[in-house]
C-alpha positions in Angstrom: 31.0 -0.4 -18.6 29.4 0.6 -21.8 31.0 -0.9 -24.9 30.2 -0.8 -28.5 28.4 -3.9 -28.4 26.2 -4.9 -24.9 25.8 -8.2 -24.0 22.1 -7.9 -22.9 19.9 -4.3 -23.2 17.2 -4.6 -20.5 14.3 -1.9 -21.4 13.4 -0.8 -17.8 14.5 -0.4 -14.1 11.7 -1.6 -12.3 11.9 -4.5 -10.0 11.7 -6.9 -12.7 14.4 -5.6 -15.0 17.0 -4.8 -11.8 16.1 -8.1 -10.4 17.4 -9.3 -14.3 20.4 -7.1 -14.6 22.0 -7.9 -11.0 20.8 -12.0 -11.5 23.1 -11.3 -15.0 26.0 -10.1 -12.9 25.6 -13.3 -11.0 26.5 -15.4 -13.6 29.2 -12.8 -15.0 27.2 -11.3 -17.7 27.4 -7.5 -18.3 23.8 -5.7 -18.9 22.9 -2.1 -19.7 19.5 -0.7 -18.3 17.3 1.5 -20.3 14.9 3.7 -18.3 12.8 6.7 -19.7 12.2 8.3 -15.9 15.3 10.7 -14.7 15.5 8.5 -11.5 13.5 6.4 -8.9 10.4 7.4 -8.9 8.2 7.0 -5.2 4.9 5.8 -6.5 3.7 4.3 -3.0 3.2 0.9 -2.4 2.6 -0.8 -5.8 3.4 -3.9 -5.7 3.4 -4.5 -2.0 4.1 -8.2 -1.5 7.0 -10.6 -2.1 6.4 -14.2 -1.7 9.3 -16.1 0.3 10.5 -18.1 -2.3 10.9 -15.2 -4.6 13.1 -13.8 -1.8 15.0 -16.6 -2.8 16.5 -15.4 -5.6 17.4 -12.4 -4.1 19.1 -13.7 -1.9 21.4 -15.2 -5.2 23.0 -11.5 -5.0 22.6 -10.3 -1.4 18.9 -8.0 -1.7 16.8 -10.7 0.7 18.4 -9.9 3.9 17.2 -6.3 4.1 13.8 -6.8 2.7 13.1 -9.4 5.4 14.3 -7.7 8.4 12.4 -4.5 6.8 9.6 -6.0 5.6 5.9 -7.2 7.6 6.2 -10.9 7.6 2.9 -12.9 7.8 1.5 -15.9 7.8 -2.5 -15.6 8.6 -4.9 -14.0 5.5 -8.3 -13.7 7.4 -11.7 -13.4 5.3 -14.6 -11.4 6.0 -18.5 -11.6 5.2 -20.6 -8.6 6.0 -18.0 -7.7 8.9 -18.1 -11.1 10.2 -15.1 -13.1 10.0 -15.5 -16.8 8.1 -12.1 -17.7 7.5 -8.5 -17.8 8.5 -6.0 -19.3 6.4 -2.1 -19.9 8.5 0.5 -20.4 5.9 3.6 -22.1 7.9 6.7 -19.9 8.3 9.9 -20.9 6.9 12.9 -21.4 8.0 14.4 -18.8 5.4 11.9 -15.9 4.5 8.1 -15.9 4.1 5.8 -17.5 3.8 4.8 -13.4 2.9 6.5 -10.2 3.1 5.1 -7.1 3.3 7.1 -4.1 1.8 6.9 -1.3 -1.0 8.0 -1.9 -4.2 9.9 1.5 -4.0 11.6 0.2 -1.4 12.5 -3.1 -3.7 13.8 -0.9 -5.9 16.0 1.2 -3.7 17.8 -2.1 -2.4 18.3 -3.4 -6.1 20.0 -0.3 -7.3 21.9 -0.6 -4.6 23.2 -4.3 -6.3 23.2 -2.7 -9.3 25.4 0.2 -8.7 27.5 -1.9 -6.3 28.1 -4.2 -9.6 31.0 -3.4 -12.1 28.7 -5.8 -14.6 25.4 -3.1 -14.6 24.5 0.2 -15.0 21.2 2.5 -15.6 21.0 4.8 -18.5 18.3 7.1 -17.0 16.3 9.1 -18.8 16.5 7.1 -21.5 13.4 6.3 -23.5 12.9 4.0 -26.2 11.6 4.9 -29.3 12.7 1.9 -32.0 13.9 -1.4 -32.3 14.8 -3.1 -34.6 16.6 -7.0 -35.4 18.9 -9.2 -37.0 20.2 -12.6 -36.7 23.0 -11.1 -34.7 22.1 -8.2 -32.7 19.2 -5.8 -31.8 19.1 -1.9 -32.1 17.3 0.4 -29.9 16.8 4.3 -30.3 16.5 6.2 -27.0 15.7 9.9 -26.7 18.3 11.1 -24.4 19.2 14.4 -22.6 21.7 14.6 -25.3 19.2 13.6 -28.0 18.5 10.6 -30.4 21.3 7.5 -29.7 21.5 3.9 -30.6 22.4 1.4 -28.8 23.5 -2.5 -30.7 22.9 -5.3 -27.8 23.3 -9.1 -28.6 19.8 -9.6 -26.6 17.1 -7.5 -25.6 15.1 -7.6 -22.4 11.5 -5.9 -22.4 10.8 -5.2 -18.7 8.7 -1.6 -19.6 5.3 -2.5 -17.8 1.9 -3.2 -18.5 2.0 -0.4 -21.2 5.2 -1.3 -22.5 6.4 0.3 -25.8 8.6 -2.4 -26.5 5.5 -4.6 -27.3 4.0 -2.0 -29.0 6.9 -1.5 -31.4 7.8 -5.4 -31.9 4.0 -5.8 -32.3 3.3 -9.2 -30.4 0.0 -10.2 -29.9 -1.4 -8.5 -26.5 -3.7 -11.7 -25.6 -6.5 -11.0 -23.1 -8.9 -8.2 -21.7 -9.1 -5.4 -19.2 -11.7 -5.1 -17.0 -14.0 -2.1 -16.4 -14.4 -2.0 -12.8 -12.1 0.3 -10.9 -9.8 0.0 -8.0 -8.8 2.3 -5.5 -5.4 2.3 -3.4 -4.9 4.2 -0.6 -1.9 4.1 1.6 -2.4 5.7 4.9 -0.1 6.0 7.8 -2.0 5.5 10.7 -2.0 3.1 14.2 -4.6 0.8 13.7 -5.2 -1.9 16.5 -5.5 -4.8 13.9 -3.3 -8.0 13.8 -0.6 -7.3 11.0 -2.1 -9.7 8.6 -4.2 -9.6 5.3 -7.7 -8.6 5.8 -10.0 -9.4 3.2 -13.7 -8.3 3.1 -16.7 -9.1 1.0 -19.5 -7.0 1.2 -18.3 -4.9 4.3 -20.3 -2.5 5.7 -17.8 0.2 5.2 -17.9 -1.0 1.1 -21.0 -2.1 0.6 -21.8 -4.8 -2.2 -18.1 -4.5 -2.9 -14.9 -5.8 -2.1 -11.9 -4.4 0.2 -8.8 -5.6 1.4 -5.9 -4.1 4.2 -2.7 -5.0 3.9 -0.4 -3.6 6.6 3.6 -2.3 5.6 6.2 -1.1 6.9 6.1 2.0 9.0 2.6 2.0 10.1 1.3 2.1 6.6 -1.6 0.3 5.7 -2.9 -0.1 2.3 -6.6 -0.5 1.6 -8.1 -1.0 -1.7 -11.1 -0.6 -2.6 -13.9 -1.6 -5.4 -15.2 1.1 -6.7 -18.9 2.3 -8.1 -18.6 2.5 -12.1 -19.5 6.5 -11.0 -17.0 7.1 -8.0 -14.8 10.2 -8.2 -12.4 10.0 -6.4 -11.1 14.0 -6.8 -14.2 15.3 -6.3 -14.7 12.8 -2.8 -11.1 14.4 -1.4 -11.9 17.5 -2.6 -15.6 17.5 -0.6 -14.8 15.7 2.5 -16.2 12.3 1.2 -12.7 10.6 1.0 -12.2 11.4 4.6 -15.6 9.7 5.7 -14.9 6.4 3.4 -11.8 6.2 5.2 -13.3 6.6 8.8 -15.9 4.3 8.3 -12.7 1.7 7.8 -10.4 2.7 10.3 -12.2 4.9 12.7 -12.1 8.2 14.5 -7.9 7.8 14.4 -5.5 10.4 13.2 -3.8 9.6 10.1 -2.2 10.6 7.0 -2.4 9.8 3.4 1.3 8.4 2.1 -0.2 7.5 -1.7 -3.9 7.5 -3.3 -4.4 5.9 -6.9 -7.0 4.6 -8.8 -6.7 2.0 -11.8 -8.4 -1.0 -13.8 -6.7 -3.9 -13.8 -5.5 -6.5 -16.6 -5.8 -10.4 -17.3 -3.2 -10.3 -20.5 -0.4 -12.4 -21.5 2.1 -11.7 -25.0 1.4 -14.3 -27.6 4.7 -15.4 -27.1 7.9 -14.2 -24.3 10.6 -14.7 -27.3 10.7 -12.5 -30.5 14.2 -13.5 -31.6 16.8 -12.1 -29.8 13.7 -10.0 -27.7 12.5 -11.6 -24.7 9.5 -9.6 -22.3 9.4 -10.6 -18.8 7.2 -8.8 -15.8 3.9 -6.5 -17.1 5.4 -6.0 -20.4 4.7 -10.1 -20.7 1.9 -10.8 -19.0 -0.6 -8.3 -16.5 -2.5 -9.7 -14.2 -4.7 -8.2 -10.8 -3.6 -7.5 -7.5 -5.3 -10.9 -5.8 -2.5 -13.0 -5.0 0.3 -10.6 -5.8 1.2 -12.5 -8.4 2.4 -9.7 -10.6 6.0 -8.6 -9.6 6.7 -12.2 -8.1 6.1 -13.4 -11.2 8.1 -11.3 -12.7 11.0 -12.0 -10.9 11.0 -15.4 -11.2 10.7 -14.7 -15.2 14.1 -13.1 -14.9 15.6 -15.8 -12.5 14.3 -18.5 -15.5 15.8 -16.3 -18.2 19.0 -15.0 -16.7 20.4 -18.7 -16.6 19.9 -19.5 -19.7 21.0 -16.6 -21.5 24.2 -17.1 -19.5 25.0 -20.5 -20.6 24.4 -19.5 -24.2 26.1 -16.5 -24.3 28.6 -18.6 -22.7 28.8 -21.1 -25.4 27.7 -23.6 -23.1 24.1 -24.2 -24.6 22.1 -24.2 -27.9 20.2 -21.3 -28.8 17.6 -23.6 -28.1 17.7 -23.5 -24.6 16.4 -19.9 -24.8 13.2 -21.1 -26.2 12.4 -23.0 -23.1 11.9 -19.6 -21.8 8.5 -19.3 -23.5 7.4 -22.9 -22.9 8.2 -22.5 -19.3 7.1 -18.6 -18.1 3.9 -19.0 -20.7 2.6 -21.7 -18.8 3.3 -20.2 -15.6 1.6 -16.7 -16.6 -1.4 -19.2 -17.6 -2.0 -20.8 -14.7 -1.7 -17.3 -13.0 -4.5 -15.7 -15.1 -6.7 -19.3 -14.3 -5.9 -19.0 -10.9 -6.8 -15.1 -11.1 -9.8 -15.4 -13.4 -11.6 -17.7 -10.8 -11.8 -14.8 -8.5 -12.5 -12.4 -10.5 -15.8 -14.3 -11.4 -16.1 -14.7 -8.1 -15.5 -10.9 -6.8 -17.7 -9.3 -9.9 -19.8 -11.9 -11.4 -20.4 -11.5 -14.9 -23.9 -12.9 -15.4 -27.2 -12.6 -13.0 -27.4 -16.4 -12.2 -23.3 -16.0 -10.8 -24.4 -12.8 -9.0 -27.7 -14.5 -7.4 -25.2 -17.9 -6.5 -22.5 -16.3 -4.9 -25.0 -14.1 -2.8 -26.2 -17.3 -1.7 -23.1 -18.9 -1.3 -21.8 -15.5 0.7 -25.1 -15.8 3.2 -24.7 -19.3 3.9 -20.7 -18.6 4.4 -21.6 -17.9 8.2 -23.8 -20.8 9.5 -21.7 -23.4 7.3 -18.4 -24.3 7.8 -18.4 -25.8 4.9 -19.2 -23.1 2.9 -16.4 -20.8 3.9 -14.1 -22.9 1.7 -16.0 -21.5 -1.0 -15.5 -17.8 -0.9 -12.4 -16.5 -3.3 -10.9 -14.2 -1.7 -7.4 -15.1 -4.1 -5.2 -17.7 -3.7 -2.1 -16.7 -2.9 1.3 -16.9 -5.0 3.5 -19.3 -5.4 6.0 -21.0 -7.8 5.1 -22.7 -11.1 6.3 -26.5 -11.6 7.6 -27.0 -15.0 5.9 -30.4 -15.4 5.3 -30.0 -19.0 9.0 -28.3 -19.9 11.0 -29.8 -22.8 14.0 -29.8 -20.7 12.7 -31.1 -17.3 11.7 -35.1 -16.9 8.1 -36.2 -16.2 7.4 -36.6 -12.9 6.5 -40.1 -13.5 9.9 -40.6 -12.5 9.9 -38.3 -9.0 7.0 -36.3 -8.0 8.9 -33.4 -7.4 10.1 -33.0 -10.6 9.3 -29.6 -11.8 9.2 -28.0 -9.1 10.9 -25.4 -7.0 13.1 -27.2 -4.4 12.5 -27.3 -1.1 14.2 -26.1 1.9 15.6 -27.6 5.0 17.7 -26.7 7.9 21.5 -28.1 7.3 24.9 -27.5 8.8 26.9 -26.7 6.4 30.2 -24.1 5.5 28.5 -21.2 4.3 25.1 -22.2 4.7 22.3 -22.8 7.4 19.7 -24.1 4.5 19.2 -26.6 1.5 18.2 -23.7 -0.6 21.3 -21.7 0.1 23.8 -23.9 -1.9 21.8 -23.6 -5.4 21.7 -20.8 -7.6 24.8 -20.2 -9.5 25.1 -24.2 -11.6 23.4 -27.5 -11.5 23.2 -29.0 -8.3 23.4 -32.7 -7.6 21.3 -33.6 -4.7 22.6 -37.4 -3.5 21.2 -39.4 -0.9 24.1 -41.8 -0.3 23.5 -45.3 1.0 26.8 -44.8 2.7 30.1 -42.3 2.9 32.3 -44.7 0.4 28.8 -44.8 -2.2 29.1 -41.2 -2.2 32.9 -40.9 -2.9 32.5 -43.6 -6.0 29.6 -41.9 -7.3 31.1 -38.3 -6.8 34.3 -39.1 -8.8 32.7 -40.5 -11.2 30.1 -38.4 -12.0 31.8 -35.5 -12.0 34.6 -36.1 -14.2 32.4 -35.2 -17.0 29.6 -32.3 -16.4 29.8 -31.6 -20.4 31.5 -28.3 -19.8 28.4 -27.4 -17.6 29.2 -25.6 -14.1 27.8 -28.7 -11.6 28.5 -29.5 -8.3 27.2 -32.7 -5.7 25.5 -32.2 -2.4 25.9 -35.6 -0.9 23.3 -36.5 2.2 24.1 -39.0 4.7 22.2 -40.3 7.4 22.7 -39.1 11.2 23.5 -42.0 11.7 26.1 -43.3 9.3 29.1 -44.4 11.1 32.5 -42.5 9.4 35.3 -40.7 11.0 35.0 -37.8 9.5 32.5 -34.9 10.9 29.3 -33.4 9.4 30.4 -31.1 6.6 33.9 -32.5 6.3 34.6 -33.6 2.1 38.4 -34.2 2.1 38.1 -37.0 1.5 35.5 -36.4 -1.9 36.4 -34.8 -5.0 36.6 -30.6 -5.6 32.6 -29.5 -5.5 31.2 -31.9 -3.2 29.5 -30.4 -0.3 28.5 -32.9 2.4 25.5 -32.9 4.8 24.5 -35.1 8.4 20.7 -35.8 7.5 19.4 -35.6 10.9 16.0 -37.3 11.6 16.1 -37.8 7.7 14.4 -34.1 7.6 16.1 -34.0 4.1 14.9 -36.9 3.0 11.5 -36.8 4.0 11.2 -32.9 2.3 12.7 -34.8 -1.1 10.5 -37.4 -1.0 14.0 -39.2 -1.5 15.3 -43.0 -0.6 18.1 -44.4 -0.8 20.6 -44.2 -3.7 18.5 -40.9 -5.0 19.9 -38.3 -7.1 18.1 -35.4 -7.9 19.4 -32.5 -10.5 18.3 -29.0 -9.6 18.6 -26.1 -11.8 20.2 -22.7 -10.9 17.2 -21.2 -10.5 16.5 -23.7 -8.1 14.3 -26.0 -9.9 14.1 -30.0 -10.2 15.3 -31.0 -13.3 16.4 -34.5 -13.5 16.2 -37.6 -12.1 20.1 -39.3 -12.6 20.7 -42.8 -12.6 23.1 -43.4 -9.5 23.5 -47.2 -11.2 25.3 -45.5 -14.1 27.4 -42.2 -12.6 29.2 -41.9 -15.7 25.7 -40.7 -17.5 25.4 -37.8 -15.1 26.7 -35.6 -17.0 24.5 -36.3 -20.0 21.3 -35.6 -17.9 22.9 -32.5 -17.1 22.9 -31.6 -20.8 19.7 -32.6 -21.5 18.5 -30.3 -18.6 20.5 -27.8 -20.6 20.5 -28.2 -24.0 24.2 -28.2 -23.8 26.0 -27.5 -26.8 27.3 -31.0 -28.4 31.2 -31.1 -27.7 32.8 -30.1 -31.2 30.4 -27.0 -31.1 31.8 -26.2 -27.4 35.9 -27.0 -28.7 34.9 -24.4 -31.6 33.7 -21.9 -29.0 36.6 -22.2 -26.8 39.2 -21.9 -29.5 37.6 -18.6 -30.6 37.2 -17.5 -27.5 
């Protein structure tokens, strides 16, 4: 599939940059990845969680299914005090996948290359590492050492998905914001039975990790991953070589047979770039921002940086939006990589307090965790992930207008051809989102709106009450224009998960975000809300395009 020019270089085949590449291929956009290792590398667990909605858009190109049948699904994270649970938080479970899923990133990576190879629209160069780039107004060129020595390679974009350490942000020189902290961390995967609840177990100050932290997370396969915080002095070689790694894990799980699947060791990172666009260079994942393990907000993250990228570098590249449109990728990822490191900095002051008068209040606060209920709200032990709204994006309406505006849409059970779920008829354009005062509402508005969508691929859900009297049967549009999908709102559980009335009409994005509020008074002016969501391309610029083309 190589050609003399690629469409979009992506620097990386981790989860982030295959996630990228096969959401690309989605949208019909060829891609090229560059990876320095020979192959997939097993480097145990990793990143070990995938929130539910981040299944989401992987299930845009067929990778949730397996990863939620495979995966440890669950929905309680208990806390612990001096061995003593305080707290257990339930987070609902969903009618598609979540609310959490336990699995190795390895195994991520196995079922994306599977996409990716599957794809006539990607490919991995492996063993391919980077070692310059440079830019113009028109393309980027990357050097890779190769097997067959030094090659370049001219893209129209480049994608930086190379990790925390990333080269790529080394060579382009953006600003690394941020520190790294000094503690260390400890992983250990261990297969082994354990007669625990498959939950998260989080523990202050347990009596197997003393004046530290420590927290189990159980995978696939009877693995369970346990990471500790470590003394400044711990070594951990000399510990497995002495028999003291065997007695720190006992003193967790017991006198139990098991087996070590992965041990590492590492500090971990509150950093962000300075900025996710560098021209035609973009950096999603750890090459853009770095952030610790509570809340697994790291590879989810990530992924949802290359759902909010590959959308819009489709429609440019399509001629369908202004360059402009790619900028919205910094406003919007940037401010969702900051609330991550606010979110994450609150308990890291919590976990290792950085001043004497923190360390003295939170051994207080810790102490008083088990006679006070009230109390127990107190203790960080990380909030987990979830989606950013885009309440302050250039190209999404205040919420002044709908609360909901901004964020990621929600679900609800439907009955539909081709889906059993809201969620599972967005992803590839614009989605209109009508609740219809009645079946002949919907047809007026449908024709009407959709006879100009500004070159823009958009289609209309239309919602109807349970009860609205009309011949024709739930799911049945013959009688409404091409790309209308209708749905039977029973007990107005569509509405109510909206926050909807009457005459509504919501835009969401293809990555499954709420856009726009349209005017349902005024049909004919939905398709200029759909080009404001998009920074469409004015219509001589899109004639131009489609006469070269």
């Amino acid at each position: 599939m190589t050609t003399n020019l690629i469409p979009v270089g992506i620097v990386g085949a981790g989860p982030v940059g295959m996630a990228l590449a096969a959401r690309l291929a989605s949208f019909g956009i060829p891609s090229v990845l560059f990876e320095r290792d020979p192959e997939l590398r097993k480097q145990g667990s990793k990143a070990c969680l995938i929130q539910g909605d981040v299944l989401e858009v992987l299930d845009k190109f067929g990778a949730a299914e397996t990863i939620g049948a495979e995966g440890v699904t669950w929905t309680t994270a208990r806390t612990y005090v001096q061995g003593r649970e305080i707290r257990a938080a339930e987070y609902p479970r969903r009618i598609g996948y979540g609310p959490f899923v336990n699995i190795s990133q390895f195994r991520i990576e196995q079922l994306l290359l599977e996409k990716i190879q599957e794809s006539p629209l990607a490919e991995v160069h492996w063993a391919h590492e980077i070692t310059a780039v440079s830019q113009d107004d028109d393309t980027v060129t990357i050097t890779a050492d190769t097997p067959d020595g030094p090659r370049s390679y001219t893209c129209q974009y480049v994608v930086a998905c190379d990790g925390v350490r990333s080269p790529m942000r080394k060579m382009t020189g953006v600003a690394w914001t941020g520190y790294s902290h000094k503690d260390r961390f400890l992983i250990t995967d261990l297969k082994v039975k354990l007669p625990l609840p498959k939950e998260r177990h989080f523990h202050y100050d347990p009596p197997f990790n003393p004046g530290r932290q420590l927290v189990m997370h159980p995978q696939p396969n009877d693995i369970w991953r346990i990471d500790w915080q470590l003394a400044p002095e711990t070594d951990i070689e000399a510990e497995r070589a002495d028999g003291r790694f065997d007695r720190r894990v006992r003193a967790v799980i017991g006198d139990v047979d098991y087996e070590i699947d992965w041990v590492s060791t590492y500090r971990f990172h509150q950093r962000v770039v300075e900025k996710f666009r560098l021209g035609r260079i973009f950096f999603a994942g750890d090459s853009a921002h770095s952030l610790p393990p509570y809340g697994s907000r790291g590879m989810n993250s990530g992924i949802q940086d290359a759902d909010n990228l590959a959308w819009k570098l489709a429609l440019v590249m399509d001629g369908k939006a202004e360059d402009s449109l790619l900028d919205t990728y910094h406003d919007e990822r940037y401010a969702a990589a900051k609330e991550n490191l606010a979110v994450t900095e609150a308990t890291i002051k919590f976990m290792v307090p950085p001043t004497l008068a923190r360390r003295v209040a939170r051994k207080v606060l810790l102490t008083l965790s088990h006679p006070f209920q009230r109390v127990r709200d107190h203790v960080n032990s990380g909030k987990m992930a979830e989606p950013h709204s885009y309440t302050a994006s250039p190209v999404v309406e205040s919420t002044d207008r709908h609360p909901l505006l901004g964020s990621f849409a929600p679900d609800a059970r439907i009955t539909a051809p081709g889906a059993r779920r809201v969620r599972e008829l967005y992803g590839q354009g614009f989605t209109g989102l009508y609740f219809a005062p009645d079946r002949a509402a919907a047809r007026e508005f449908a024709e009407r709106a959709l006879a100009d969508t500004r070159g823009l691929d958009a289609r209309l859900v239309v919602v109807l009450r349970e009860g609205e009297r009309a011949v024709p049967t739930a799911g049945d549009a013959s009688d409404m224009p091409a790309g209308v999908t209708v749905l039977r709102d029973r007990d107005s559980v569509i509405v109510h998960a909206y926050q909807a009335s009457e005459g509504t009409c919501l835009i969401v994005r293809p990555d499954g975000h709420i856009a726009a509020l349209s005017d349902t008074s005024r049909p004919e002016r939905f398709g200029a809300t759909l080009a404001r969501c998009a920074q469409a391309v004015t219509p001589p610029v899109a004639a131009r395009v489609a006469a070269a083309a």
